[in-house]
DSSP file (Angstrom, degrees, kcal/mol; ACC not computed):
  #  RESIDUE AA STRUCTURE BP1 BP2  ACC     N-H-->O    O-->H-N    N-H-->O    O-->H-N    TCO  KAPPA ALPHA  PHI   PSI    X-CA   Y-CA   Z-CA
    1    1 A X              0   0    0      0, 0.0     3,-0.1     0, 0.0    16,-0.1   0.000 360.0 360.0 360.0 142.6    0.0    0.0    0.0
    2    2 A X        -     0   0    0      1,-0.1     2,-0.7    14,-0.1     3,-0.0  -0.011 360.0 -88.4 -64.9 173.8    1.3    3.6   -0.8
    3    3 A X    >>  -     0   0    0      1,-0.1     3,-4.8     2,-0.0     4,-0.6  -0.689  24.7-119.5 -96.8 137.9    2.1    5.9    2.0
    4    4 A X  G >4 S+     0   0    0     -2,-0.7     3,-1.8     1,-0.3    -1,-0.1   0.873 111.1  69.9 -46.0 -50.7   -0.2    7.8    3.3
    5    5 A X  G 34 S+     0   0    0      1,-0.3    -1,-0.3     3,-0.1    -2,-0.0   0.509  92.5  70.9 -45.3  -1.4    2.0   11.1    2.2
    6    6 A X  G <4 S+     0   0    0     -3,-4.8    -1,-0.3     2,-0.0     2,-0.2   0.785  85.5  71.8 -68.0 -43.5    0.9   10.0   -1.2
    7    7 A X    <<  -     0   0    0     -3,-1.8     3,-0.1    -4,-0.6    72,-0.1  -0.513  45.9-172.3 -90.7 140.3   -2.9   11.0   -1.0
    8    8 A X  S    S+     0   0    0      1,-0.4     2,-0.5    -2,-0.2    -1,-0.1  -0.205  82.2  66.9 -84.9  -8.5   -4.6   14.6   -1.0
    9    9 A X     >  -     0   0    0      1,-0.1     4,-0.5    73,-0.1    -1,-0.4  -0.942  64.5-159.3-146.1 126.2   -8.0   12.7   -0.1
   10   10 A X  H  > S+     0   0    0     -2,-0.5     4,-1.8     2,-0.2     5,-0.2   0.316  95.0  60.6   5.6 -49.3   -8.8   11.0    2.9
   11   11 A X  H  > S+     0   0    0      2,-0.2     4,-1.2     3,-0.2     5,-0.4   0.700 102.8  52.4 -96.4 -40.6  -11.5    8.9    1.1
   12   12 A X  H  > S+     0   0    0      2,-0.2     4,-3.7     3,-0.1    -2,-0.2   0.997 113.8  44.9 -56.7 -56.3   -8.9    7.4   -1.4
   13   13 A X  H >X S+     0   0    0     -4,-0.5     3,-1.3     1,-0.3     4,-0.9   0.936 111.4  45.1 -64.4 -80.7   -6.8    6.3    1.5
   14   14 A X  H >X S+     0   0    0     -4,-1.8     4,-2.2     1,-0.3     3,-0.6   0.840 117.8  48.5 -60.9 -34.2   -9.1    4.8    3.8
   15   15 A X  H 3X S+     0   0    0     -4,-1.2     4,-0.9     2,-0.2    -1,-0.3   0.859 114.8  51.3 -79.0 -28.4  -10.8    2.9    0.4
   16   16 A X  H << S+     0   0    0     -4,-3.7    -1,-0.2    -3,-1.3    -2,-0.2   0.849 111.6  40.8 -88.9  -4.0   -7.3    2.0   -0.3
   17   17 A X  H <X S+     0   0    0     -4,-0.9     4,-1.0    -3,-0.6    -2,-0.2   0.601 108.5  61.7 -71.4 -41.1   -6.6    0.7    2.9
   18   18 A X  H >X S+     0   0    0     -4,-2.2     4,-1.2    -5,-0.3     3,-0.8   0.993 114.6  32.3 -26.8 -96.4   -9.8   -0.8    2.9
   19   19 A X  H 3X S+     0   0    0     -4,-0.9     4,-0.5     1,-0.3    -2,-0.2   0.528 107.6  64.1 -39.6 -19.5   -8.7   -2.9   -0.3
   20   20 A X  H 34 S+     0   0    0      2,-0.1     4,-0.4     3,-0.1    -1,-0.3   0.856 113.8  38.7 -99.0 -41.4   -5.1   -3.3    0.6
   21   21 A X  H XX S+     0   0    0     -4,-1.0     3,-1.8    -3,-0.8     4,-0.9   0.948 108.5  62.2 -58.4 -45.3   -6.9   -5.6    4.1
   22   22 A X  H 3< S+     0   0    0     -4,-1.2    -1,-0.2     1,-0.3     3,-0.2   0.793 103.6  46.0 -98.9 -31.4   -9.4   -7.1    2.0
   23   23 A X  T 3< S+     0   0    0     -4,-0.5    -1,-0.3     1,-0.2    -2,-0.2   0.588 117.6  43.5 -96.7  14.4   -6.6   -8.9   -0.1
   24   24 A X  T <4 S-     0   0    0     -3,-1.8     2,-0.3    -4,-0.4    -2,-0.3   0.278 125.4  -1.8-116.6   0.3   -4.7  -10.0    2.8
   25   25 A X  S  < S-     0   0    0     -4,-0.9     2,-2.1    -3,-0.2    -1,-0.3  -0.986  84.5 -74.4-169.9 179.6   -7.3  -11.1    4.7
   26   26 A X  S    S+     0   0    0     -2,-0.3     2,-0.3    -3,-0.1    -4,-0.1  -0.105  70.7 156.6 -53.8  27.5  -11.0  -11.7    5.5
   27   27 A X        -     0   0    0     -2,-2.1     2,-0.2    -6,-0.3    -2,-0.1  -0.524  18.9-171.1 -91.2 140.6  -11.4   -7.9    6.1
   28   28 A X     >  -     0   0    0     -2,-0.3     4,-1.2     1,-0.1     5,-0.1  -0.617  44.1-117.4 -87.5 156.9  -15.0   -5.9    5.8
   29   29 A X  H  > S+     0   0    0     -2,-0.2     4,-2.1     2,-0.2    15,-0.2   0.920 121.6  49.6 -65.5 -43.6  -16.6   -2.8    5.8
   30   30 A X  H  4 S+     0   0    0      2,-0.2     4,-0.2     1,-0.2    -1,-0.1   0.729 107.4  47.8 -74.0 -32.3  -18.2   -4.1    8.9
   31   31 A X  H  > S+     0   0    0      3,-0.1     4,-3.5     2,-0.1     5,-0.4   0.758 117.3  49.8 -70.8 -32.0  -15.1   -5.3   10.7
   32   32 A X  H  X S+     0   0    0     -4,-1.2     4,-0.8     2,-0.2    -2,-0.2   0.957 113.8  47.7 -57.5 -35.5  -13.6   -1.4    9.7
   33   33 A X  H  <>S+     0   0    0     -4,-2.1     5,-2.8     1,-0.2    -1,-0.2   0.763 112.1  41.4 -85.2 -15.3  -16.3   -0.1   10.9
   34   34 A X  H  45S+     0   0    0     -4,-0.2     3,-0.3     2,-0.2    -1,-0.2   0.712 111.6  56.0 -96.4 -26.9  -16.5   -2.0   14.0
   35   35 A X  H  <5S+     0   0    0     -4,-3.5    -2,-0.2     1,-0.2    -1,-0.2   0.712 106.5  61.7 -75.8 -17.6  -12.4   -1.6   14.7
   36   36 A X  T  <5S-     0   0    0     -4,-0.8    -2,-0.2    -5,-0.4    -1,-0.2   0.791 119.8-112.4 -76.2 -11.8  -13.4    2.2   14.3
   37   37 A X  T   5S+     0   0    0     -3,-0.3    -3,-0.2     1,-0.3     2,-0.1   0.333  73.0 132.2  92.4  -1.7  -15.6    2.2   17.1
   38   38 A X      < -     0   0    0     -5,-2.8    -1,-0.3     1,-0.2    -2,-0.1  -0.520  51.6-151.6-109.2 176.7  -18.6    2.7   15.3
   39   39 A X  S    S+     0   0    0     -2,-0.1    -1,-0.2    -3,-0.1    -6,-0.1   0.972  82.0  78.0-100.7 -54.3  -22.0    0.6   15.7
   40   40 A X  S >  S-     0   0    0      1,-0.2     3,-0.9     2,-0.1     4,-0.3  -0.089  70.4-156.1 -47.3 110.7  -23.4    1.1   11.6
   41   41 A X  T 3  S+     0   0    0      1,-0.3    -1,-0.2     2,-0.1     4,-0.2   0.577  91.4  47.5 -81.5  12.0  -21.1   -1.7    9.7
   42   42 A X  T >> S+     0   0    0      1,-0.1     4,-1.8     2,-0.1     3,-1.1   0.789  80.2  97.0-107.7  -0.1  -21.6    0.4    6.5
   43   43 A X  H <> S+     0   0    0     -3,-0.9     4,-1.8     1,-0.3    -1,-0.1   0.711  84.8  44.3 -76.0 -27.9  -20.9    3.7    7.9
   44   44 A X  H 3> S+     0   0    0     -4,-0.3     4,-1.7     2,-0.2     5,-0.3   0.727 110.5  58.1 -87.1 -27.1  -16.9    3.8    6.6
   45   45 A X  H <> S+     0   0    0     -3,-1.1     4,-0.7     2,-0.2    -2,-0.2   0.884 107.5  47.6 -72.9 -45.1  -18.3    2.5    3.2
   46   46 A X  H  X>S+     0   0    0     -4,-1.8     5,-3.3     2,-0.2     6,-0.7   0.884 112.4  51.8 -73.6 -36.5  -20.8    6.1    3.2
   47   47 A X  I ><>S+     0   0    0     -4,-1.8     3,-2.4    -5,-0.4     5,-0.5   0.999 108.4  47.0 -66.7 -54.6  -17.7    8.1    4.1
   48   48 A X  I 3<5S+     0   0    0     -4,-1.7    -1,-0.2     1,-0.3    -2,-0.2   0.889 104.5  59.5 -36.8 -43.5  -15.6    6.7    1.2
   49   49 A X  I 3<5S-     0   0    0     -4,-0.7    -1,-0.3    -5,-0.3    -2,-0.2   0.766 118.2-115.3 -77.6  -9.1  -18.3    7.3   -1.1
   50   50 A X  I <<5S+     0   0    0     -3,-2.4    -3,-0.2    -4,-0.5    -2,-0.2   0.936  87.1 116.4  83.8  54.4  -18.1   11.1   -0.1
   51   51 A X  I   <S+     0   0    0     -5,-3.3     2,-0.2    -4,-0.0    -4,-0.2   0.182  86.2  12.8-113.8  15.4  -22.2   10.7    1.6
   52   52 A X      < -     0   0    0     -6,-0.7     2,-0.2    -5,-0.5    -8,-0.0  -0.664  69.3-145.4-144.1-160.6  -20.7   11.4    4.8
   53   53 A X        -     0   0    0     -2,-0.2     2,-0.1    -3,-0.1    -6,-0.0  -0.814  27.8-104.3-164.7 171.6  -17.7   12.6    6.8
   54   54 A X        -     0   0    0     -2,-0.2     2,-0.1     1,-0.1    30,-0.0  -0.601  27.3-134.1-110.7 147.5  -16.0   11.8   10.1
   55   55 A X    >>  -     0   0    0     -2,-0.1     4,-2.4     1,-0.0     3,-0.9  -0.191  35.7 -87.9 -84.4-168.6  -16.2   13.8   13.1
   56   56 A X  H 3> S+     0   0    0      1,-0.3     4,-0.6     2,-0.2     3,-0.2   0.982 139.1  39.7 -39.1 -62.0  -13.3   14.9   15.6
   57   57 A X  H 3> S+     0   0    0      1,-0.3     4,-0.6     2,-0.2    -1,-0.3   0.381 109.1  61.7 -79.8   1.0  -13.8   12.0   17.3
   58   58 A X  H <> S+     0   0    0     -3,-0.9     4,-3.8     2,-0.2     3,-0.4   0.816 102.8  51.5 -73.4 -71.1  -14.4   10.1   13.9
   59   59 A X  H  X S+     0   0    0     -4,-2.4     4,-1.9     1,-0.3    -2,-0.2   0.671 110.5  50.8 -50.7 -29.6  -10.7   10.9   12.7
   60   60 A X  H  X S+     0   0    0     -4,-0.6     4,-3.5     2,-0.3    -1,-0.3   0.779 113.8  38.4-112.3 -67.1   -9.3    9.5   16.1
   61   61 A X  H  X S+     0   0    0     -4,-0.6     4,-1.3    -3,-0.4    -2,-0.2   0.848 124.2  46.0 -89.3 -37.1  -11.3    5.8   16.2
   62   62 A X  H >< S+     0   0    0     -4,-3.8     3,-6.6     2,-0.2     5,-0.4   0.808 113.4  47.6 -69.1 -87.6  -10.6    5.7   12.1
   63   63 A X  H 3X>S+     0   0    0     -4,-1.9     5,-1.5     1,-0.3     4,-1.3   0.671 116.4  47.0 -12.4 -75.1   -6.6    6.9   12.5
   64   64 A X  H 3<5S+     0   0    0     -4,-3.5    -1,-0.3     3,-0.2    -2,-0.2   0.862 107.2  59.7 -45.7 -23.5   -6.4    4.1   15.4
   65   65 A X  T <<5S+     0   0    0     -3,-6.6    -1,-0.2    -4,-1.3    -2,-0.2   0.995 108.8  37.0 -47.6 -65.3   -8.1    1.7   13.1
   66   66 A X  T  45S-     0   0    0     -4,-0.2    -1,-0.2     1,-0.1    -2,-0.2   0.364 115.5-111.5 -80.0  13.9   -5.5    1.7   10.2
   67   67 A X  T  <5 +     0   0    0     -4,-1.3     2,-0.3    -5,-0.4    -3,-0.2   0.986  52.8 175.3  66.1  44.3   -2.5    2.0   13.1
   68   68 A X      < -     0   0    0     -5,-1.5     2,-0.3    -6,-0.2    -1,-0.1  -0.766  11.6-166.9 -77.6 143.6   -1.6    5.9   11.8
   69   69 A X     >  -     0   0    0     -2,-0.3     4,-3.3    -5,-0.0     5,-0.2  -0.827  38.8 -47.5-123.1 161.6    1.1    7.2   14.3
   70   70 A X  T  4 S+     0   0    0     -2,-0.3    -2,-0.1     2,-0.2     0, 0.0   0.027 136.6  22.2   6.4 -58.0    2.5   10.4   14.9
   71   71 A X  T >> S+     0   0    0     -2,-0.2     4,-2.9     3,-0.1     3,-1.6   0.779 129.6  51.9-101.4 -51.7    3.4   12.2   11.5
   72   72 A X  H 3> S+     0   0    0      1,-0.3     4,-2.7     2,-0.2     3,-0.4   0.987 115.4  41.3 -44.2 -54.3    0.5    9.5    9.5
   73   73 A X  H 3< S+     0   0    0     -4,-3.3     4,-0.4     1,-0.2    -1,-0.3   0.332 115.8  51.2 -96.1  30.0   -2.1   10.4   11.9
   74   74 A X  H <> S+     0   0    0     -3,-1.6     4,-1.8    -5,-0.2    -1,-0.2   0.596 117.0  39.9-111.5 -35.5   -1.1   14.1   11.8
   75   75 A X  H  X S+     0   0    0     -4,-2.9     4,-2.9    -3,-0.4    -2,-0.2   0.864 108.8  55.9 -98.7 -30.2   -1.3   14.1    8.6
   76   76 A X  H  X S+     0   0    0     -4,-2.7     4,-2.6    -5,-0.3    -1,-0.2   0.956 110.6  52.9 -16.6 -75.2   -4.5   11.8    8.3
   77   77 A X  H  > S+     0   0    0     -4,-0.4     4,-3.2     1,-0.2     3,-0.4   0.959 108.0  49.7 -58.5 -75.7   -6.0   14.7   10.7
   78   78 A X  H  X S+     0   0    0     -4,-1.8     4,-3.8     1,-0.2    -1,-0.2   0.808 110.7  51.3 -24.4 -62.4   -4.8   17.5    8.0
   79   79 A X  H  X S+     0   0    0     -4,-2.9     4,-3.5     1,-0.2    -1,-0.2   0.903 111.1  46.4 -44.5 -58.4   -6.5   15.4    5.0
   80   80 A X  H  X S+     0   0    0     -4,-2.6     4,-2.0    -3,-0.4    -1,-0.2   0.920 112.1  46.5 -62.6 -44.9   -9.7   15.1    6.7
   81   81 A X  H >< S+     0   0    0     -4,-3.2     3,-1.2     1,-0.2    -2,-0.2   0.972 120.2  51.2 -39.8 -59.0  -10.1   19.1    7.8
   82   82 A X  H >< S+     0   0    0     -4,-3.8     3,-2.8     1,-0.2    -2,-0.2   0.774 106.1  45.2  -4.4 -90.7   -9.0   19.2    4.3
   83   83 A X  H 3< S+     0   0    0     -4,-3.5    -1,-0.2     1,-0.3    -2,-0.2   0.596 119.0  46.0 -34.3 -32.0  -11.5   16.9    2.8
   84   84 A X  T << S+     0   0    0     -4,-2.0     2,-0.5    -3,-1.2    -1,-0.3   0.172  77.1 125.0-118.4   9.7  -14.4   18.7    4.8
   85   85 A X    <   -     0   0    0     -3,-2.8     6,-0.1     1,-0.2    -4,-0.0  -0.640  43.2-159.3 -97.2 147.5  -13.7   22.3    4.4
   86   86 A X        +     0   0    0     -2,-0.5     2,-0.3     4,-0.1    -1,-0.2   0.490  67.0  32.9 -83.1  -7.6  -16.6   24.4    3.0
   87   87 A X  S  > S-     0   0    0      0, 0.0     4,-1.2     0, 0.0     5,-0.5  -0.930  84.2-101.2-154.1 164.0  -14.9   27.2    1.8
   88   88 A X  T  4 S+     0   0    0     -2,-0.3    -2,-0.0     2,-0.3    -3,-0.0   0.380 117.7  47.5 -78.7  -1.5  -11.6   28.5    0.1
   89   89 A X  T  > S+     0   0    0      2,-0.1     4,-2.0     1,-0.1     5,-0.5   0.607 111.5  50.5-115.7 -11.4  -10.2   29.8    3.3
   90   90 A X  T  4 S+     0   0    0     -3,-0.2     4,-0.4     1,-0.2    -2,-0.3   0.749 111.4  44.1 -87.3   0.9  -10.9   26.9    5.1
   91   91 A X  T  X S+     0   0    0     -4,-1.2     4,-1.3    -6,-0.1     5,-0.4   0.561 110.9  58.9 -98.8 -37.7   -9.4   24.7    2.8
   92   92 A X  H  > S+     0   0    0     -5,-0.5     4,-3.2     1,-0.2    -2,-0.2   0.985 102.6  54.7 -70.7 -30.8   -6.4   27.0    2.4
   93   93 A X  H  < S+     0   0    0     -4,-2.0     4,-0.5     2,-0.2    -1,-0.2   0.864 110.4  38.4 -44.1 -55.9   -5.8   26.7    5.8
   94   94 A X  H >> S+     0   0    0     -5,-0.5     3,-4.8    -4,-0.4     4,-1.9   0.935 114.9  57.8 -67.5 -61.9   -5.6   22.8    6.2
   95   95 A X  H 3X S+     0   0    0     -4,-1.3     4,-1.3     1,-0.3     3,-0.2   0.865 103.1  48.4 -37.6 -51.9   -3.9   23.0    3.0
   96   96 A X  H 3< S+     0   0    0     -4,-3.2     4,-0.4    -5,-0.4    -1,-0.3   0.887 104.1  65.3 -28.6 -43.9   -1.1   25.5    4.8
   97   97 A X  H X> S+     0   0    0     -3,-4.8     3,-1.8    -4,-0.5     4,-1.5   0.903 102.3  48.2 -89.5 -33.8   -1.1   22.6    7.7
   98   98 A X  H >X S+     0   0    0     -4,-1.9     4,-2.3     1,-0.3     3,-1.9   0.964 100.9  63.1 -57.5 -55.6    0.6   19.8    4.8
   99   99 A X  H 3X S+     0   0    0     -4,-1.3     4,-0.6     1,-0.3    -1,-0.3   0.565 108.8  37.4 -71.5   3.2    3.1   22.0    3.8
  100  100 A X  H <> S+     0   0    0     -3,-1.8     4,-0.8    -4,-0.4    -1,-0.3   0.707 113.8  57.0-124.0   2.0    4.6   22.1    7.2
  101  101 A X  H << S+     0   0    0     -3,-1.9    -2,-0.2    -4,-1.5    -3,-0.1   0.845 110.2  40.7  25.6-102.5    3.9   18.8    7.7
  102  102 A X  H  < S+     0   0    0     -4,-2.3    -3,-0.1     1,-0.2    -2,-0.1   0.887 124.9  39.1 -50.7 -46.9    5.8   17.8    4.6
  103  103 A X  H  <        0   0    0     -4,-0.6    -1,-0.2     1,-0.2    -3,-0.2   0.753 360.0 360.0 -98.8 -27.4    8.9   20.5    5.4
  104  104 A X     <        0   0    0     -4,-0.8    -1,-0.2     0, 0.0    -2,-0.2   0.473 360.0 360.0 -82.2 360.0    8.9   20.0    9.2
């Protein structure tokens, strides 16, 4: 599987993470969704498909899911503000947060 420093979308990565389990093992939407913490086994399957999006506490139980650590789940966290921002300053803002990221 690529590295997460690969991705600009959130929703790619977790559906390519998704698929990168599912051909090494027995893995589900329903077990992802249930290692996220959440009770609805489609509910990571609606985010991917861009009908949903994770909350704070969303980024947290998914990040722990796929084992992101420190600079991955930092930058995980970035992707998702990303993903989710409504407007051009809020998306330039997340956007800011990669490039120090990447350079720090």
């Amino acid at each position: 599987m690529k590295s997460i420093f690969e991705y600009d979308d959130y929703r790619s990565y977790m559906n390519d993470y998704y698929l990168w389990k599912k051909r090494t093992s027995a893995f589900s939407w329903r077990e992802f969704a249930k290692n996220s913490g959440f009770t609805s086994p489609n509910y990571l399957k609606v985010v991917c498909d861009g009908k949903s999006g994770l909350s704070e506490p969303g980024i947290e139980h998914v990040a722990e899911a796929m084992d992101l650590i420190g600079a991955e789940r930092e930058y995980f966290r970035k992707l998702v503000k990303f993903g989710l921002g409504k407007s051009f300053s809020v998306n330039s803002c997340a956007k800011s947060g990669f490039s120090h990221l990447l350079l720090g």
